[in-house]
C-alpha positions in Angstrom: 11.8 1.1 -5.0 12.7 -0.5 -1.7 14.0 1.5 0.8 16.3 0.8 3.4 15.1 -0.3 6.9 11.6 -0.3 5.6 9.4 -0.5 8.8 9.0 -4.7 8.8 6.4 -4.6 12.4 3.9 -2.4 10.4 0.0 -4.2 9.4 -0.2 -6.5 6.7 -3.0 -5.8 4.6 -3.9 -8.8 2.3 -6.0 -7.7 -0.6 -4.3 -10.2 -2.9 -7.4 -11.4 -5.6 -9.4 -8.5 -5.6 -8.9 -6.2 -9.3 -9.4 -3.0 -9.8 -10.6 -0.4 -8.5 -10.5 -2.7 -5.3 -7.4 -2.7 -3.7 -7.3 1.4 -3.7 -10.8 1.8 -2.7 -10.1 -0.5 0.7 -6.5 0.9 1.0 -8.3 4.3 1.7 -10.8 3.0 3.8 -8.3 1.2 5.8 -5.9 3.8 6.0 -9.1 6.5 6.9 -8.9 4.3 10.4 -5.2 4.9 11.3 -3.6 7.5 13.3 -1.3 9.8 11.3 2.1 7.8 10.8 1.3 4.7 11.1 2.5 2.3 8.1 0.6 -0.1 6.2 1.8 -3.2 4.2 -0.6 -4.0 1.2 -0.1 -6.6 -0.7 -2.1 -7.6 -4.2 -2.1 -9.5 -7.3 -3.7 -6.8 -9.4 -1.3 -5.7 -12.0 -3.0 -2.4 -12.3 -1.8 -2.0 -8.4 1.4 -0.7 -9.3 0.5 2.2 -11.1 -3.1 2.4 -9.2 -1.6 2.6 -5.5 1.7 5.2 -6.1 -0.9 7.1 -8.0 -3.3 7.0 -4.9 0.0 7.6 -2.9 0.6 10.9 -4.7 -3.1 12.5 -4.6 -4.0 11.6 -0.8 -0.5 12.8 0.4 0.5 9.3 2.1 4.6 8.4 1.6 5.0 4.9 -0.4 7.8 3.7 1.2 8.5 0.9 -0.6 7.1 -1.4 -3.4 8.5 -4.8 -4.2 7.6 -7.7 -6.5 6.5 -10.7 -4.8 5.9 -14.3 -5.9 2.3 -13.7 -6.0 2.0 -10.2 -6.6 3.2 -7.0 -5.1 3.5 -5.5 -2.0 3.3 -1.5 -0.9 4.2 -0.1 2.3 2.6 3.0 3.2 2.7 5.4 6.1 -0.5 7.6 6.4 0.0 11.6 6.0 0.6 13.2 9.1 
C-alpha cells in the first residue's frame, strides 16, 4: 500500500538491523515525542515488521500511510493520532 503524494519531507527513522520486538517498541517511543500529525518514515529489515508495525498502527490509532518494499527492507510512513 503506497498512497499517493505520501508526505516525502517527513523524518526518517532508521531501525534497519534491529528484530523483533525492536523496531515497534522504538517506533512508540519515538512517536510518544511527536506533536499530533506529524509523519514518520521507519524503515527496517525485520520481516516480522510488516505484520508487527500495521498491527501497532491499528491498536495505538496512528494512520499507516504507506508501506513499500525496499532493497534492504521495508519502509512505513506513519502520521501520529491526532
Amino acid at each position: 500500500m503506497t498512497a499517493p503524494g505520501t508526505d516525502v519531507d517527513a523524518e526518517v527513522y532508521d531501525l534497519r538491523g534491529l528484530k523483533c520486538p525492536l523496531p515497534v517498541m522504538k517506533t512508540r517511543k519515538r512517536l510518544s515525542t511527536m506533536d499530533a500529525g506529524s509523519v514518520l518514515w521507519v524503515e527496517t529489515t525485520d520481516p516480522l515488521a510488516v505484520i508487527d508495525i500495521p498491527h501497532f498502527c491499528h491498536e495505538d490509532g496512528h494512520a499507516l500511510e504507506a508501506s513499500e518494499r525496499v532493497e534492504a527492507g521495508h519502509r512505513f510512513l506513519i502520521r501520529k493520532k491526532a
